[in-house]
C-alpha positions in Angstrom: 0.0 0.0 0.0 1.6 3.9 -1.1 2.4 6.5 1.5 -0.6 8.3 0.0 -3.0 5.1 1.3 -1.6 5.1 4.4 -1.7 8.7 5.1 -5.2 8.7 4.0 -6.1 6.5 6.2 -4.4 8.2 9.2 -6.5 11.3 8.5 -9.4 9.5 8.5 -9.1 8.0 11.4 -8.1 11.6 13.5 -10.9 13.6 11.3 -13.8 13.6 13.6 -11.2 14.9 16.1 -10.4 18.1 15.1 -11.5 21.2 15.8 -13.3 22.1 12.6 -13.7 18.9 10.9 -15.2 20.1 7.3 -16.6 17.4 4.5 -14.9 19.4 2.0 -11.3 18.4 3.2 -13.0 14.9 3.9 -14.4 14.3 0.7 -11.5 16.1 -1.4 -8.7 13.8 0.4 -10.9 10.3 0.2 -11.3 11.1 -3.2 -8.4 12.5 -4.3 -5.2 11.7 -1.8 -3.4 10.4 -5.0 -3.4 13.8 -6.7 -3.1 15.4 -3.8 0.0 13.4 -3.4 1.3 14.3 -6.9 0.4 18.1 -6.4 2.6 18.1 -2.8 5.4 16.3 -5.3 5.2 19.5 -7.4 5.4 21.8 -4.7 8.4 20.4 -3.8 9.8 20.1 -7.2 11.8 23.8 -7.3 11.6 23.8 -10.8 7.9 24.5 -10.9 7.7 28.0 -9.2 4.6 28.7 -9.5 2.9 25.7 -7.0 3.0 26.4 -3.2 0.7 25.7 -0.1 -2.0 28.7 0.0 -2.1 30.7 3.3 -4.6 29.5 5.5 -8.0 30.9 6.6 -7.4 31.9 10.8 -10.7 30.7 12.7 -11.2 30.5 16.0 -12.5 27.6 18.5 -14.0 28.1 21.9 -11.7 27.5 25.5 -13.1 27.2 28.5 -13.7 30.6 30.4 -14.6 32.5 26.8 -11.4 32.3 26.1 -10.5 31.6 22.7 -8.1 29.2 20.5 -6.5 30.8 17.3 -5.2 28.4 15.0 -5.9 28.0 11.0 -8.5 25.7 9.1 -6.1 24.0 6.2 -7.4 23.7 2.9 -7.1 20.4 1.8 -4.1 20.3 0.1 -2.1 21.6 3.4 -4.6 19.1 5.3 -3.1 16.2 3.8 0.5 17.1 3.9 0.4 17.0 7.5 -0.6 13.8 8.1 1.3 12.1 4.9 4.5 14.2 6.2 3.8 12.7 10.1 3.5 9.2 8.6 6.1 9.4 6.2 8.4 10.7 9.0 6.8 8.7 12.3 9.7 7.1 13.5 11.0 10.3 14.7 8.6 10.5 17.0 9.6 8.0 19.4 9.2 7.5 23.2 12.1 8.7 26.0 14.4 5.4 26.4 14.9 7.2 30.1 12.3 5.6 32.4 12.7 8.5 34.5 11.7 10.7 31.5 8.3 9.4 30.5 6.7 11.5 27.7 3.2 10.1 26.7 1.3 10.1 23.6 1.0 11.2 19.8 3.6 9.0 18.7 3.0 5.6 16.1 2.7 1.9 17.4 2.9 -0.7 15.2 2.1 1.5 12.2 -0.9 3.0 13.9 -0.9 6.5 16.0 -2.1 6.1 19.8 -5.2 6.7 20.8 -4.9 9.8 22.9 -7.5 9.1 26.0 -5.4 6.3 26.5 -2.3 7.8 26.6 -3.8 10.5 28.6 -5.4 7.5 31.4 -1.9 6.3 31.7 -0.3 9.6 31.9 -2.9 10.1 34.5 -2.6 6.5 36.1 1.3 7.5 36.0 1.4 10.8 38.0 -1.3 8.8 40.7 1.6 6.5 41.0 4.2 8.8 41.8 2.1 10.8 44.1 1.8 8.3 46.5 5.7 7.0 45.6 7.4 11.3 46.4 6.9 13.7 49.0 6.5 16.6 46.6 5.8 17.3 43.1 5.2 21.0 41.0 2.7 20.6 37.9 2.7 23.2 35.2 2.2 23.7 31.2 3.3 26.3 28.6 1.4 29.3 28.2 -0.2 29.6 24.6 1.8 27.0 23.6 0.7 26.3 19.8 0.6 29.8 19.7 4.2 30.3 20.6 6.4 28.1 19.1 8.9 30.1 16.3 9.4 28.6 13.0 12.9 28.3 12.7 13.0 26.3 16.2 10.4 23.7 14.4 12.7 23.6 11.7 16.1 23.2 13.3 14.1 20.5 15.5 13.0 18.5 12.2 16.3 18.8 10.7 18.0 17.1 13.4 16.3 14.2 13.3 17.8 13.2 10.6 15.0 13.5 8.1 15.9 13.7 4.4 16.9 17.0 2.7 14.2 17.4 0.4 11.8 16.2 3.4 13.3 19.6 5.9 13.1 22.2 3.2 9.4 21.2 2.0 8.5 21.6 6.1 10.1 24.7 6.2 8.2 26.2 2.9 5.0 24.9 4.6 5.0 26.2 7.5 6.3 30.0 6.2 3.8 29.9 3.2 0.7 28.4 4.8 1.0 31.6 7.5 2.5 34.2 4.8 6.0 34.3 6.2 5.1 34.9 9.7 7.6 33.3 11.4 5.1 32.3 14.7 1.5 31.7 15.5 1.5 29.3 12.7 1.1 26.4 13.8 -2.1 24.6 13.0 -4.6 23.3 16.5 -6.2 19.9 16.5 -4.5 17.6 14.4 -2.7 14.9 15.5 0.4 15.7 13.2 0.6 18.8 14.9 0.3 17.4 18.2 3.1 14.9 17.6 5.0 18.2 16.4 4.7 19.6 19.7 4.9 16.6 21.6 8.8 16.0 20.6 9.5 19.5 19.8 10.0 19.7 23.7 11.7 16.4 23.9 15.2 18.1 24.5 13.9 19.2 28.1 13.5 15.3 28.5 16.9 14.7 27.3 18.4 17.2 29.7 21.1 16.5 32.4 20.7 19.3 34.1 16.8 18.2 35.4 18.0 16.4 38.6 14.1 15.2 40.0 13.7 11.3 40.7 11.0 11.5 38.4 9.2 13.9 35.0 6.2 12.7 33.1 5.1 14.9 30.2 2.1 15.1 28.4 2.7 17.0 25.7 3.5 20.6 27.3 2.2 19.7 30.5 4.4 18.4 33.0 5.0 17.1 36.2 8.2 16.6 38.3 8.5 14.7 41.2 10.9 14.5 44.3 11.3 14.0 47.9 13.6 16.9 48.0 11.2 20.3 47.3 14.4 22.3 47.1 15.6 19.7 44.0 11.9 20.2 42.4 12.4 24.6 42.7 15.8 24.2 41.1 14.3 21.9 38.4 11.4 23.9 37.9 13.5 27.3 37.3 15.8 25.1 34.9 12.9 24.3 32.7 11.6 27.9 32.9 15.5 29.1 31.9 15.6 26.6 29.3 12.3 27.1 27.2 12.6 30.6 27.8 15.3 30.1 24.9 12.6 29.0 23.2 10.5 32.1 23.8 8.6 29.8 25.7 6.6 30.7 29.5 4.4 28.8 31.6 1.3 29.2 32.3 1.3 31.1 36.3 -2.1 30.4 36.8 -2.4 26.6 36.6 0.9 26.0 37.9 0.9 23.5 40.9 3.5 23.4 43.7 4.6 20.6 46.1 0.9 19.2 46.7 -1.7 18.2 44.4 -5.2 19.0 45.4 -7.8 17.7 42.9 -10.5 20.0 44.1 -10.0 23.2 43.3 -12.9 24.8 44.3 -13.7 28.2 45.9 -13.9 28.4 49.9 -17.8 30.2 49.2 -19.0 27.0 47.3 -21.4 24.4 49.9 -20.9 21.0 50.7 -23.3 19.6 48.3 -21.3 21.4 44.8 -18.1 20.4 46.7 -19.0 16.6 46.6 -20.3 16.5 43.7 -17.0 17.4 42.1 -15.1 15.6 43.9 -17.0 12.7 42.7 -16.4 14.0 39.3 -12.9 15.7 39.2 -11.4 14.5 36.2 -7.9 16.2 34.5 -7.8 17.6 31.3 -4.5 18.0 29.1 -3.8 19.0 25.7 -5.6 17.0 22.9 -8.2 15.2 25.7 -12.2 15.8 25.8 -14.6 15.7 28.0 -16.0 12.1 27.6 -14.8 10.6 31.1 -17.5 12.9 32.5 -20.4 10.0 31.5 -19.5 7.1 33.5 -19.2 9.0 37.2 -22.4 11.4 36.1 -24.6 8.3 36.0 -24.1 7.3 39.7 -24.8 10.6 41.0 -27.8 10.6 43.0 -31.2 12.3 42.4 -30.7 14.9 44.9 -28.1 15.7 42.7 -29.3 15.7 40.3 -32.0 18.1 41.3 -29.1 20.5 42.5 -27.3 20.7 39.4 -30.4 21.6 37.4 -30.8 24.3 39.4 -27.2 25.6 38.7 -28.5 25.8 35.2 -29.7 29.3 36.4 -26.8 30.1 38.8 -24.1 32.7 36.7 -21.3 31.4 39.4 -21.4 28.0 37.6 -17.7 27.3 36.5 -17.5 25.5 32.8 -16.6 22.3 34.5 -19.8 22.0 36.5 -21.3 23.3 33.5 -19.7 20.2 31.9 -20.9 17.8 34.7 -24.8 19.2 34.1 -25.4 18.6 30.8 -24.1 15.0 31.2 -26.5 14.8 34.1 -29.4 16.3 31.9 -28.9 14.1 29.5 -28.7 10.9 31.4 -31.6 11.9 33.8 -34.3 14.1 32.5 -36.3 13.2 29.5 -36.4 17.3 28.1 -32.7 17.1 27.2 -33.4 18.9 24.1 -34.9 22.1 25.9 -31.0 22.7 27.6 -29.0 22.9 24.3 -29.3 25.9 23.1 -28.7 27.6 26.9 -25.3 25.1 27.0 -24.2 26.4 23.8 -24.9 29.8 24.1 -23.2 29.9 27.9 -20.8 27.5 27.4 -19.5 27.3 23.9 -16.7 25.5 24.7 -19.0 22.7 25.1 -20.4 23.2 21.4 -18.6 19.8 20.0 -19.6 17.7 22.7 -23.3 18.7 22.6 -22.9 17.8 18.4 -22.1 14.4 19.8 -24.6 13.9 22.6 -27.3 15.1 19.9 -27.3 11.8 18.2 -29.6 10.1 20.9 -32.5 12.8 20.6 -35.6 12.0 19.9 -37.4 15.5 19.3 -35.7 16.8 16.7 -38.8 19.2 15.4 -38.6 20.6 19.4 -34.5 21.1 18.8 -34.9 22.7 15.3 -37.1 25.2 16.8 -35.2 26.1 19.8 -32.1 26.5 17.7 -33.8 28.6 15.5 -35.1 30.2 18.3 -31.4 31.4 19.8 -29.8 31.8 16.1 -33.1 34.9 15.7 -32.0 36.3 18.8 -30.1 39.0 20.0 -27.5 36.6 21.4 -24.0 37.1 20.4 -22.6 33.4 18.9 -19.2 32.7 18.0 -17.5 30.7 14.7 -17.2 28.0 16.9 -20.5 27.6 18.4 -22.5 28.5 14.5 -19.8 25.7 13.2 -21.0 23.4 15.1 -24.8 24.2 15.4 -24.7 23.3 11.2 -23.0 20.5 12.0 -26.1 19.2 14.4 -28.5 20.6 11.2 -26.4 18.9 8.6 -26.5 15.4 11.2 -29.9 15.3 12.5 -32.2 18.1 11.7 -32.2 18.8 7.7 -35.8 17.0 7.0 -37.3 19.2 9.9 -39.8 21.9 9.6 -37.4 24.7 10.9 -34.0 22.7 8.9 -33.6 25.0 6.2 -34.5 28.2 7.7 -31.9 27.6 10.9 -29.2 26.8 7.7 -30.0 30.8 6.0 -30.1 31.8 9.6 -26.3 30.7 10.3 -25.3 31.5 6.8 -26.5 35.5 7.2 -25.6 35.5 10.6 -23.9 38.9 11.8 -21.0 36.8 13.3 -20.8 34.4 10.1 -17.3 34.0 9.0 -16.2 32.0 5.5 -15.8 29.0 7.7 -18.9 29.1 9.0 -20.4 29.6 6.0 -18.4 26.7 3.9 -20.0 24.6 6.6 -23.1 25.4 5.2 -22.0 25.4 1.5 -20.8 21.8 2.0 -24.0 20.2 2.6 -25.4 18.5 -0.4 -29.0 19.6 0.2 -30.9 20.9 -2.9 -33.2 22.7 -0.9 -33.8 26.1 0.6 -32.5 27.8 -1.9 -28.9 26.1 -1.5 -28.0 25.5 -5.0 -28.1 29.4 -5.8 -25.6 29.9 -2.8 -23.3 28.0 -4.1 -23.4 28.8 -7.7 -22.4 32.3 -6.7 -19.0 31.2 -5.3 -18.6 28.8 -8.0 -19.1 31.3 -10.8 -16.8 34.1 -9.8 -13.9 33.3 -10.2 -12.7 32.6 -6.8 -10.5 30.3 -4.7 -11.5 30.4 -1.4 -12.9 28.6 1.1 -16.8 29.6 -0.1 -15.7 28.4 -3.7 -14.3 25.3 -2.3 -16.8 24.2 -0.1 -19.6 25.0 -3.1 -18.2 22.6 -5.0 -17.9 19.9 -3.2 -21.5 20.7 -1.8 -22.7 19.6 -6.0 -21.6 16.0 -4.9 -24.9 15.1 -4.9 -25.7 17.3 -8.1 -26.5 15.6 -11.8 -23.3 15.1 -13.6 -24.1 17.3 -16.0 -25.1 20.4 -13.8 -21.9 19.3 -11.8 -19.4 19.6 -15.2 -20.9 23.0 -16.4 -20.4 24.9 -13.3 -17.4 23.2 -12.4 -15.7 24.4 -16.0 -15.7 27.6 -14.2 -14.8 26.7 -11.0 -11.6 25.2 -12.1 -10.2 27.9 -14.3 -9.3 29.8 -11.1 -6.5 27.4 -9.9 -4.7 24.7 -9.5 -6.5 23.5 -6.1 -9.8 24.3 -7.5 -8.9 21.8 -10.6 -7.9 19.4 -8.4 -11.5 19.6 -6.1 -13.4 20.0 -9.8 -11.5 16.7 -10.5 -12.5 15.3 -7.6 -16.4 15.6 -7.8 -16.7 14.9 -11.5 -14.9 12.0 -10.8 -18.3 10.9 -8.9 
């Protein structure tokens, strides 16, 4: 089986993922990972000037706290070089041989990347170990990390590993041309590829002599250092500071953790009842890891529980990880889940994926159309994120309802729309509501974008002879749109 295969395969399996999984990168790479293949081959190729990656469309996905993640949305050209580059190149990505050095995750095992929860369980499992094992121990991550890392570190990184010439400078081009030369803040959030990127970016501080603690476990860019000395731990802890500082490179103060770890954090005003319940349902999260360990501890909670977090529905205080612990406790215990969605995405739109997810079990989906239309015609501010994933649910579950196709033109003209939103839209192969005229204004001038994109492989569905005559425009504009006209006439 070809790289290309392989690679394909990998992306397939990570897609549903990411942070902004579109069908148009989906379709385009199941489709097409051959040509996509060969058109990589000619960026490479330095005799053909004129092909390079495209710079990236910036979105941004929803953090706990209203914070807010900016990254890119690759096309899917850029999409698939990540993952054919991490496969071609995944035995560089390798575990510490030091057993005192563990670093866990987003690495290959027998041809097949790790699946993260469990890497982050035994990262988890691992720390739980050592707690009991050491006196002391100081927990921290990198600020911003994604955010932060400088391109010609991640270059001189991949060069050292001893990856082929022509392999370095292709990484290099992507990464300057897929952000337009800036040199940081390009790295893409969400995918695996990029994950194992960071992951053994920061391997050197796992290599390092100078880090004199019985034990480190890393998870990514969060770490934890253990040691019966706390004097040994506040030396190490400035070394690692000193040392990714030469990486331009800071922790994050506020989730920092010295000498004890207390795994309820929770504010001296809260009562005993909110304080139990989560303890009951503390559960970590690190970089790359979800929510799902929530379910299993949610359904044991007892009715008066229950009946205590439905009230915090209606309490502003409620952090986003009770917020978290409610809606899996709505879900599993009240038969109305559908009424809470729209609240949970419009307070907590961090939560926006998961509720995509959880909305595969509902029953009432004329009720949910409605009450999403009802918060999309409101004054209500929404996000990219949260209207992302809100046509996502439409596309899934809700297209044959009465309210379908007006809560679609109600996200497309939304006054916080953004082109990836509205590609999200584009993409669905619905012939209704009007859709068809959307898209054919995208496809007919002249553009290559993410709304001209996303148009055509939203004609997937279309006759092949509607799909060919608006598709001889499309292509004209340039070499990726040829390759996505390809694609769908193929069909």
């Amino acid at each position: 089986m070809t790289n290309h295969s392989k690679a394909k395969a990998f992306y397939l399996g990570d897609y549903e993922w990411t942070l902004f999984p579109m069908e148009t990168c989906r379709f385009v790479i199941d489709k097409g990972s051959k040509e996509i293949s060969k058109y990589i081959e000619e960026i490479a190729n330095p005799k053909l000037k004129d092909c390079c990656f495209l710079p990236q469309e910036t979105v941004f996905a929803a953090k706990k706290g209203h914070h807010q993640r900016r990254t890119v949305k690759l096309d899917p050209v850029a999409e698939f070089y990540m993952y054919e580059m991490a496969y071609k190149n995944r035995k560089i990505f390798r575990a510490s041989k030091n057993a005192k050095r563990h670093n866990f995750g987003y690495r290959f095992n027998d041809g097949n990347p790790i699946p993260i929860h469990e890497s982050y369980k035994d990262f988890n499992e691992q720390s739980k170990v050592y707690e009991k094992k050491y006196k002391y121990l100081i927990k921290f991550d990198v600020s911003a990390y994604f955010n932060s890392i400088y391109h010609h570190d991640m270059s001189n990184w991949f060069s050292a590993q001893k990856t082929s010439q022509s392999e370095i400078e292709l990484f290099g081009r992507f990464m300057r041309e897929i952000n337009s030369g800036f040199s940081i803040d390009f790295m893409p959030h969400g995918l695996y590829p990029s994950k194992m990127l960071g992951s053994h970016f920061l391997s050197y501080i796992d290599h390092s002599e100078l880090i004199i603690s019985e034990q480190m476990i890393r998870f990514m860019d969060d770490f934890i250092i253990f040691s019966d000395s706390k004097d040994t731990l506040i030396k190490d802890f400035q070394t690692i500071q000193k040392s990714l500082g030469q990486k331009s490179l800071n922790l994050n103060s506020e989730k920092t953790v010295l000498f004890s770890h207390d795994p309820v954090s929770i504010h001296s005003e809260v009562d005993d009842v909110k304080s139990k319940i989560m303890a009951k349902l503390y559960f970590d999260s690190g970089s790359g890891v979800g929510f799902q360990a929530y379910e299993e501890v949610a359904r044991k909670l007892s009715g008066e529980e229950v009946e205590y977090l439905l009230g915090l529905l209606n309490d502003d205080d409620a952090t986003d990880r009770e917020a978290s612990l409610i809606l899996d406790c709505i879900q599993e215990h009240t038969a109305d889940f559908y009424r809470y969605i729209p609240k949970f995405i419009h307070r907590y739109p961090y939560l926006a994926k998961k509720i995509f997810h959880k909305c595969g079990e509902i029953d009432e989906l004329e009720e949910l159309s409605e009450q999403l239309q009802d918060l999309l015609s409101s004054s209500a501010y929404l996000n990219e994120y949260q209207l992302f994933w809100i046509a996502k649910v439409v596309e899934s579950y809700l297209l044959d309802t009465i309210c379908g196709g007006k809560v679609l033109a109600l996200i497309y003209e939304h006054k916080n729309s953004t082109s990836i939103s509205k590609a999200k839209i584009l993409e669905i192969p619905d012939h209704r509501f009007g859709m068809p005229e959307w898209r054919e204004v995208h496809l007919k001038n002249g553009s290559s974008s993410w709304l001209a994109w996303s148009s055509a492989v939203g004609m997937r569905k279309d006759k092949k002879q509607t799909r060919r005559y608006l598709m001889s425009y499309f292509s004209k504009a340039s070499s990726i749109n040829k390759l996505i006209a390809g694609c769908v006439n193929s069909l």
